[in-house]
Kinemage of the C-alpha trace (Angstrom):
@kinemage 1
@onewidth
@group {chain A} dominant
@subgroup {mainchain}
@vectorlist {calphas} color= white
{ca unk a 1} P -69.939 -64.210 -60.267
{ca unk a 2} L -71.853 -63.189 -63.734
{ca unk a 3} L -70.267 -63.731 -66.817
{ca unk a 4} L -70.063 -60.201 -67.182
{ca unk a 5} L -67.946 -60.019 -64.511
{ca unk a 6} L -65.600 -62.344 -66.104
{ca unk a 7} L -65.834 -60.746 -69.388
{ca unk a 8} L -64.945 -57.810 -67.859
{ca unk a 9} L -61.742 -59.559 -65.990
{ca unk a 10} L -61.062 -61.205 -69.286
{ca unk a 11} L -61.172 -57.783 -71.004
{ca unk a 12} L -58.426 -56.218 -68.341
{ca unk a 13} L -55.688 -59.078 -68.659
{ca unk a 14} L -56.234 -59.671 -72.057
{ca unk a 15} L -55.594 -55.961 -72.655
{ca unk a 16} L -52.677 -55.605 -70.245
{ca unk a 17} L -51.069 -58.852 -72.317
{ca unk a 18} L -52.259 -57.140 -75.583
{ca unk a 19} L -50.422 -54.022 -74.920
{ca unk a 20} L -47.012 -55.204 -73.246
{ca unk a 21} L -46.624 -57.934 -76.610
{ca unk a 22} L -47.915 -55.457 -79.131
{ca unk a 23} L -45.928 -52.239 -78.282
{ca unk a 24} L -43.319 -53.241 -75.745
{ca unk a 25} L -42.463 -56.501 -76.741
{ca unk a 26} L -38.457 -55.963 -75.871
{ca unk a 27} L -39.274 -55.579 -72.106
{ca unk a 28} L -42.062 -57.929 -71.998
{ca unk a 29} L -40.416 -61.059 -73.674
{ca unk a 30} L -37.509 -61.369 -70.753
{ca unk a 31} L -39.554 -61.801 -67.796
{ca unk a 32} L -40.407 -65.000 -69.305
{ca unk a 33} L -37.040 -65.832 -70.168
{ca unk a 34} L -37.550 -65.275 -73.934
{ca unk a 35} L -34.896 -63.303 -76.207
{ca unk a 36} L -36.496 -61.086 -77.950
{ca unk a 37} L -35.092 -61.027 -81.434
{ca unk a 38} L -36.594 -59.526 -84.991
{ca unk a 39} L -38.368 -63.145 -84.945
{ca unk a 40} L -39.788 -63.197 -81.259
{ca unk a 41} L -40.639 -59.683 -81.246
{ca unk a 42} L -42.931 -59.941 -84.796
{ca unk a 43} L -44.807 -63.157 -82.870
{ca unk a 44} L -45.589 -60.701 -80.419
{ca unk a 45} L -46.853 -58.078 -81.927
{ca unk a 46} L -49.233 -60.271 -83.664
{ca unk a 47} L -49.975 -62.553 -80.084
{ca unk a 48} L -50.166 -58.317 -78.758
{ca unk a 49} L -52.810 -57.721 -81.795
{ca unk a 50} L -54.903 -61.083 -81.533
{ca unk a 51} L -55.080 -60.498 -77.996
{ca unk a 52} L -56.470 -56.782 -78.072
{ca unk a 53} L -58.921 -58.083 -80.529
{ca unk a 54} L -60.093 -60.987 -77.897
{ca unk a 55} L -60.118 -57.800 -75.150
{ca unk a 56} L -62.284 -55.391 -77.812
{ca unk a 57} L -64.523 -58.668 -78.231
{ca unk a 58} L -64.932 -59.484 -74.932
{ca unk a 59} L -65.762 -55.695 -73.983
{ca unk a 60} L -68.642 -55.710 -76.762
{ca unk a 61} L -69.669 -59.333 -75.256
{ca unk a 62} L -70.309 -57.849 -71.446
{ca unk a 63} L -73.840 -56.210 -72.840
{ca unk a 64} L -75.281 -59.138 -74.276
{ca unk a 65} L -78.185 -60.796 -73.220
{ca unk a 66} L -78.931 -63.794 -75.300
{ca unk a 67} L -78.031 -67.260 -73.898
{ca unk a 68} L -77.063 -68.669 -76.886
{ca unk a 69} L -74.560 -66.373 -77.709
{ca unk a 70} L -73.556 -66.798 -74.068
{ca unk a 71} L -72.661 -69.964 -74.610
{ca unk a 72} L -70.786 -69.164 -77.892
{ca unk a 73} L -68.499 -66.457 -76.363
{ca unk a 74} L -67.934 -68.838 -73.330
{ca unk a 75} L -66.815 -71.370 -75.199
{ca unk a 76} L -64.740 -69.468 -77.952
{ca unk a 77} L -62.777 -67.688 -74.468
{ca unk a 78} L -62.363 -71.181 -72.522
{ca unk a 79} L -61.087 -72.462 -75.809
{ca unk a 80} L -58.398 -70.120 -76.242
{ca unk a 81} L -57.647 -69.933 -72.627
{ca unk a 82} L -57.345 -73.769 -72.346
{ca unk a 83} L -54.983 -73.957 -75.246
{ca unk a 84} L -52.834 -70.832 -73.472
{ca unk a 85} L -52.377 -73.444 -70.499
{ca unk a 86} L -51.346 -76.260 -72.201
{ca unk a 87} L -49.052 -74.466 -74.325
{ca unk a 88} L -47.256 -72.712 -71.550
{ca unk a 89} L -47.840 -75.287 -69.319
{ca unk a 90} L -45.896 -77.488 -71.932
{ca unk a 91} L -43.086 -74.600 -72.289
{ca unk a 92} L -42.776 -74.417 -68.525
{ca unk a 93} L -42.237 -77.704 -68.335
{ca unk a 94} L -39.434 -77.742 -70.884
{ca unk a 95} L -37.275 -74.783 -69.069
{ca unk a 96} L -38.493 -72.895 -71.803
{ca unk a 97} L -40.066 -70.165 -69.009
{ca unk a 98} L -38.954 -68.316 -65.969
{ca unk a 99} L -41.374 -68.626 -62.776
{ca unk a 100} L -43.147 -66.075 -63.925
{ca unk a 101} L -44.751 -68.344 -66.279
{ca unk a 102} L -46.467 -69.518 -63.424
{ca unk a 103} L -48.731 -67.045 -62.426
{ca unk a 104} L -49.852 -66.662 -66.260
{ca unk a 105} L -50.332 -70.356 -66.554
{ca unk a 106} L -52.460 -70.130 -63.350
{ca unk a 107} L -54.665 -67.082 -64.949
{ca unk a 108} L -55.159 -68.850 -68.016
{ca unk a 109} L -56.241 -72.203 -65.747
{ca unk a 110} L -58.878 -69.687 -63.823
{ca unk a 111} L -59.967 -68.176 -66.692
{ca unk a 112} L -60.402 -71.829 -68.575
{ca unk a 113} L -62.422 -72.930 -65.283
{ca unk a 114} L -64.557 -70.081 -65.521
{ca unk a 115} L -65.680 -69.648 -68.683
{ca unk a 116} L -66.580 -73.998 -68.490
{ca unk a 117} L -68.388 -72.976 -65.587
{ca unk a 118} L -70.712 -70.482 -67.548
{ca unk a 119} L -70.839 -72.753 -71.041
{ca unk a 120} L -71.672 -75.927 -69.039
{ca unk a 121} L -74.385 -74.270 -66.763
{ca unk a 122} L -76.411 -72.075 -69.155
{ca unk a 123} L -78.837 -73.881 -71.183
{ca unk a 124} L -80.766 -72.906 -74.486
{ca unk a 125} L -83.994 -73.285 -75.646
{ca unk a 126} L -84.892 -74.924 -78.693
């Protein structure tokens, strides 16, 4: 796989989240056990806009060619992915999440994985 590809992968869940948290937070927020509320449902509107903004920046990131900014976009996405896991891998294992949190906490595992892959592979030139 390029990292293209899993820019472009990136781009589609990332948007999918995006949307559901930013504009339909009330019907998005139970399938992982969470009451929506005025609270929970500002959170996700701004989780919905922060991750629309990682979707628009991954979308610009699929055409570039230099390795060092490679390595920067690969590491800025398996940052934020690895912290994803461990949070909801640390809510799931409070009870805080239905088992749907699983499959999420899986994605954000693959997509952690992946993007390692690509930063710890590509090398730069000095």
């Amino acid at each position: 796989m390029k990292l293209s590809h899993l820019l472009l992968l990136s781009t589609i869940f990332t948007s999918l989240f995006g949307i559901g948290l930013m504009f339909v937070p009330d019907q998005v927020l139970p399938f992982y056990g969470l009451g929506p509320g005025r609270a929970g449902v500002l959170v996700s509107r701004l989780l919905g806009a922060v991750c629309l903004g990682a979707a628009v920046l991954n979308w610009a990131a699929v055409s570039v060619t230099d390795t060092t900014a490679h390595r920067a976009i690969a590491m800025g996405n398996m940052t934020a992915n690895g912290l994803v896991f461990v949070v909801l891998l640390t809510a799931q294992g409070q009870g805080l999440l239905t088992g749907l949190g699983w499959p999420t906490i899986t994605l954000a595992l693959l997509f952690t994985l992946g993007f390692a892959y690509f930063y710890l592979t590509m090398t730069t030139r000095r």
